[in-house]
C-alpha positions in Angstrom: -30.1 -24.0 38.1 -28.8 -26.0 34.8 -31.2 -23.5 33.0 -29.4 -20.5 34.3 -25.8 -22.1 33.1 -26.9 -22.6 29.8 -28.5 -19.1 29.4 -25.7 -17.7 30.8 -23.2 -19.9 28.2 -24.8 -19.2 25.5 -25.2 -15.9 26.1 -21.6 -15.5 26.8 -21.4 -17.8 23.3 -23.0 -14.8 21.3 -21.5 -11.9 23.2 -18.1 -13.0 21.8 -19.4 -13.3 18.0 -18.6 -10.5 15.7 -21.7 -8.2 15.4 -23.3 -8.3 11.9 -21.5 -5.4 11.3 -18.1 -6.2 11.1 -19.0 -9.2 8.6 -21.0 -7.3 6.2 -18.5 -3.9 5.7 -18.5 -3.5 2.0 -15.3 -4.2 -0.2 -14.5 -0.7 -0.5 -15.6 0.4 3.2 -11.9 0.9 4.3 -11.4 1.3 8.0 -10.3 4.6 8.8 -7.2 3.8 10.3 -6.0 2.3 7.6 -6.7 4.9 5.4 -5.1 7.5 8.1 -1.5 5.4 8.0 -2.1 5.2 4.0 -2.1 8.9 3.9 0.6 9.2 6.6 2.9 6.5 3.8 2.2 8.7 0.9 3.5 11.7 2.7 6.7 9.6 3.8 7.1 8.5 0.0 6.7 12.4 -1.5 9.4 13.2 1.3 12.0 10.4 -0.5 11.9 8.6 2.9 10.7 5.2 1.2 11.5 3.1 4.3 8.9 4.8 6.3 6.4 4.8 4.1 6.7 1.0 3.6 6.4 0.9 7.5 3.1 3.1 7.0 1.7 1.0 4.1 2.4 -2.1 5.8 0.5 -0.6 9.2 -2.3 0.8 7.2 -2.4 -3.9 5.7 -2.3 -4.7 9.3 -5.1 -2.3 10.3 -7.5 -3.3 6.8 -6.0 -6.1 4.9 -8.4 -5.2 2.5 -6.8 -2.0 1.8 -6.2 -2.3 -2.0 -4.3 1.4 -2.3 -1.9 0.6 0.2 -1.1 -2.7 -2.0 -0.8 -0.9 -5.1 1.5 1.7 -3.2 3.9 -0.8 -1.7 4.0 -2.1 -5.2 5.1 1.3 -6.7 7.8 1.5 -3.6 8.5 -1.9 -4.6 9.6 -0.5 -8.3 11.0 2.8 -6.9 13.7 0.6 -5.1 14.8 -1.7 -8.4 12.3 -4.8 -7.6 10.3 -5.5 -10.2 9.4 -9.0 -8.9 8.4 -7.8 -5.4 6.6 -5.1 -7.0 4.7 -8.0 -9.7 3.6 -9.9 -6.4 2.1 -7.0 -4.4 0.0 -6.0 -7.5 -1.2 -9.5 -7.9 -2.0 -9.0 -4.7 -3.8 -6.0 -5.2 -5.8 -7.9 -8.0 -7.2 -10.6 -6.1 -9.3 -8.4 -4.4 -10.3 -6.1 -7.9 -9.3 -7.8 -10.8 -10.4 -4.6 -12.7 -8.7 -2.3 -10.9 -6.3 -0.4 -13.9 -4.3 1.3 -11.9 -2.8 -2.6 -10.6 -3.1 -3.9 -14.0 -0.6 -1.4 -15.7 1.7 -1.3 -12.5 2.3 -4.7 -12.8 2.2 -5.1 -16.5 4.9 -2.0 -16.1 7.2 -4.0 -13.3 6.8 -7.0 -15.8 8.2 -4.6 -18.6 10.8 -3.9 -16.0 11.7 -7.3 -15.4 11.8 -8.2 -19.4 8.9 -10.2 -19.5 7.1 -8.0 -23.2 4.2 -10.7 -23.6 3.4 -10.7 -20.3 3.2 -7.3 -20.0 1.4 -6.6 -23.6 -1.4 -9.3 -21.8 -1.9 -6.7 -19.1 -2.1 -3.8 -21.7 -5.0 -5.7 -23.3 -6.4 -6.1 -19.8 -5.8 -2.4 -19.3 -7.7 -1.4 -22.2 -10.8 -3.5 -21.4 -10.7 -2.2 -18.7 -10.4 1.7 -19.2 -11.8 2.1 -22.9 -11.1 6.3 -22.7 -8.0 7.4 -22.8 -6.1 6.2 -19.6 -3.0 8.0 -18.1 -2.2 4.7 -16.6 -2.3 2.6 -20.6 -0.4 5.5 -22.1 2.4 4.7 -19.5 2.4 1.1 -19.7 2.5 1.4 -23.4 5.3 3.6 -22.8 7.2 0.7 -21.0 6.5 -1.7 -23.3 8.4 0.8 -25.7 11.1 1.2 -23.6 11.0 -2.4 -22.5 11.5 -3.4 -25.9 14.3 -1.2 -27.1 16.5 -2.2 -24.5 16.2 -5.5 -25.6 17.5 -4.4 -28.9 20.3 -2.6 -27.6 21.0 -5.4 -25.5 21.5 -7.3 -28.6 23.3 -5.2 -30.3 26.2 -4.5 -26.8 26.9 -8.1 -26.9 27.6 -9.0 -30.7 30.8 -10.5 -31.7 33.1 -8.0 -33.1 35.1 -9.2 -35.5 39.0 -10.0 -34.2 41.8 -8.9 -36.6 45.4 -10.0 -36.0 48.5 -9.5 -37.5 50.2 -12.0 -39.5 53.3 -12.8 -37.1 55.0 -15.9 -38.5 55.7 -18.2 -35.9 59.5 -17.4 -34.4 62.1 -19.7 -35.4 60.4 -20.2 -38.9 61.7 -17.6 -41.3 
């Protein structure tokens, strides 16, 4: 009888384990549904309705955290909508789980352009380059940002330098 209970516990003990399956799915073995919501977010975001595709992206997390595209597009939603910072945090995010992946390195080194922060976003570039050593569509636009990042910053400058104040010589009343 206490044979039978422990056969039947510890069979119930590795019925309820994961099967070797689940724990040995490869990095870039997506689940499917994931990848369905993904493409259903993409479609959403080419439609200008960026609310729903953030509610696809972050379905398609739920379903596969490990869903590095659906990072990297919540992260270019993230920029679309004026938020650089959000958008630097999702593709750190995204980089955790490929730290070569160049398509996360120049999105964030462009949201960090965005934000103002040049050497941080130069860093990337170099990471960029390392990376991708042909000619990258994705280091051609962060080097375009960088640009850009950087002329503002002179223009910046320049809007907010004292102008010289010229008044006219009014002698003070009752002195004459």
């Amino acid at each position: 009888m206490r044979v039978s209970f422990l056969a039947l516990g510890a069979g119930l003990v590795l019925a309820s384990l994961p099967t070797a399956s689940d724990a040995q799915r490869a990095d870039n073995d997506i689940l499917p549904r994931s990848v369905a919501l993904q493409h259903e977010g993409e479609n959403a975001q080419r439609a200008g309705n960026l609310d729903g595709a953030i509610d696809y992206y972050e379905s398609a997390l739920a379903a596969d955290p490990r869903n590095r595209s659906a990072i990297i597009a919540l992260a270019q939603v993230a920029r679309a909508q004026g938020l650089p910072g959000k958008a630097i945090a999702l593709y750190r995010e995204a980089l955790l789980l490929e730290p070569n992946d160049v398509v996360a390195l120049a999105g964030q080194g462009e949201a960090l352009a965005d934000k103002g922060a040049l050497e941080l976003a130069r860093e990337k570039l170099t990471d960029a380059r390392r990376v991708c050593s042909d000619a990258c569509p994705q280091v051609a636009a962060l080097e375009k940002a960088i640009d850009a990042g950087a002329s503002k910053r002179v223009v910046a400058a320049e809007a907010i330098a004292p102008k010289p104040v010229v008044t006219t010589a009014n002698p003070p009343s009752g002195q004459n």
